[in-house]
C-alpha positions as CSV (number, residue, x, y, z in Angstrom):
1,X,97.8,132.7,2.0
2,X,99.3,129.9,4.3
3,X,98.8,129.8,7.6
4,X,101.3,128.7,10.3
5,X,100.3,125.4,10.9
6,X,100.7,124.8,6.9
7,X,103.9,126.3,7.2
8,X,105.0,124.1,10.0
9,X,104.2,120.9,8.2
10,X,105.8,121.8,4.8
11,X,109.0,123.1,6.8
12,X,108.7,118.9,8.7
13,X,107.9,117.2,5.0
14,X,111.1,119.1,3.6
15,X,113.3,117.9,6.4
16,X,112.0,114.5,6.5
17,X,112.6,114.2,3.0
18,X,116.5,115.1,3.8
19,X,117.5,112.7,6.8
20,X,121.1,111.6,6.1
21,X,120.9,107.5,5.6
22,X,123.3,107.4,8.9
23,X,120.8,109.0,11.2
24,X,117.8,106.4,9.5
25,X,120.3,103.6,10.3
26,X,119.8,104.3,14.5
27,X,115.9,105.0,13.9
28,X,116.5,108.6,14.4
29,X,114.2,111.3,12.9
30,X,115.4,115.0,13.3
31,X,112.2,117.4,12.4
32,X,111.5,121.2,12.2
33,X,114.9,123.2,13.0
34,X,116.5,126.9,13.3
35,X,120.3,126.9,12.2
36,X,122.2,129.9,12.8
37,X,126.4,130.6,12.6
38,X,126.5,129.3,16.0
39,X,124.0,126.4,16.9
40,X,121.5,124.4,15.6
41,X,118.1,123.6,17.4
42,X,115.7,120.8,16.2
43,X,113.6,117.9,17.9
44,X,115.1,114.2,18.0
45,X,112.8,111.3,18.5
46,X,114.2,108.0,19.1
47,X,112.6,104.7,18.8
48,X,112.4,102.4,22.4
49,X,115.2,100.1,22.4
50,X,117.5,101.7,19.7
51,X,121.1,102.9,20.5
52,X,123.0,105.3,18.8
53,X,126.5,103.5,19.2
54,X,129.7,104.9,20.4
55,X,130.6,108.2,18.7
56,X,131.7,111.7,19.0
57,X,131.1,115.1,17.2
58,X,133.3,118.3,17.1
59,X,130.7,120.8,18.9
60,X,129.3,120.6,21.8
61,X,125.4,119.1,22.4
62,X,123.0,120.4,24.5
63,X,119.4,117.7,24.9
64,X,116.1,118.9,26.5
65,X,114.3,115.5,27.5
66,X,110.3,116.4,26.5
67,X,109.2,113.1,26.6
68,X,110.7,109.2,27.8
69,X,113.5,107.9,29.1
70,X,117.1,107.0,27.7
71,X,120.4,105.9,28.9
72,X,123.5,108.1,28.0
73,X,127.0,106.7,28.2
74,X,129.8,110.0,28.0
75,X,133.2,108.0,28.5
76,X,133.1,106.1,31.6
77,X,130.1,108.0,32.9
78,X,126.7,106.5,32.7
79,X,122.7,108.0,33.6
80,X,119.5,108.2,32.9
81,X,117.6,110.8,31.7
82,X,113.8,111.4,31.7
83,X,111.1,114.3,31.3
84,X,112.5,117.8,32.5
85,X,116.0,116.5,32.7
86,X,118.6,118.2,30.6
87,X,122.4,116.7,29.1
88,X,125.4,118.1,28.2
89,X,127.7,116.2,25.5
90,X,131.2,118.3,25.6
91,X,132.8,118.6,21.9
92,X,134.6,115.3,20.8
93,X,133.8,113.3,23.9
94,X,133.2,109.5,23.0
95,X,129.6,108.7,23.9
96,X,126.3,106.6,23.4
97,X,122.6,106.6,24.2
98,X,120.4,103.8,24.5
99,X,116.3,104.4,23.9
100,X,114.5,103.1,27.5
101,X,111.2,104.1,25.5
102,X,110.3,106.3,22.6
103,X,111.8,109.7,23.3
104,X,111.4,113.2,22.0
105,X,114.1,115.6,22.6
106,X,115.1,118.6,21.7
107,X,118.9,119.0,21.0
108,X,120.8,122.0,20.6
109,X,124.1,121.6,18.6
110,X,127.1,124.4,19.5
111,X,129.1,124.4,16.4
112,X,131.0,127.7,17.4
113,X,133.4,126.4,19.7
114,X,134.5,129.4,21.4
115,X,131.8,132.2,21.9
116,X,132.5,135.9,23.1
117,X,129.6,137.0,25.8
118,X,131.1,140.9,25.3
């Protein structure tokens, strides 16, 4: 029988296996991850002193800074963010980060745009 910890680093070695060649291109590695109908959760690590150029997505992005520091660009709107600090990309708003050092995040995706709280 496996235990969790086996588990855990087949789940990573599957996912790893799977990174789209446009997320290797800005030295991004997306690990372990829960998708549901509405959001997706998972860890991002960035390399120090890589950007992820100017883009946009259709859902909205929430990031949970764990470790380092990174500059985030939404429009005209600039900061940095560092352990503890939490961002919030709305749905198709141009934006970019910039690695200060490495950083692990964890980033949760909306893809539901419009949720009902009832």
């Amino acid at each position: 029988m496996q235990n969790n910890l086996d588990k855990r680093n087949t789940m990573t070695q599957l996912i790893e296996l799977n990174v789209p060649a446009a997320m290797k291109s800005f030295s991004v590695l997306r690990v372990p991850f829960l998708q549901t109908e509405n959001f997706t959760i998972h860890n991002t690590e960035l390399n120090a002193f890589v950007e992820e150029p100017w883009h946009k997505h259709p859902y909205k992005v929430v990031n949970i800074v764990m470790e380092g520091e990174f500059e985030m660009e939404i429009g005209d709107e600039a900061a940095i963010y560092g352990p503890g600090m939490i961002g919030y990309i709305p749905a198709n708003k141009m934006h970019r980060v910039f690695a200060l050092s490495d950083c692990k995040i964890i980033t949760i995706r909306y893809h539901q745009q419009q949720m009902n709280y009832k």
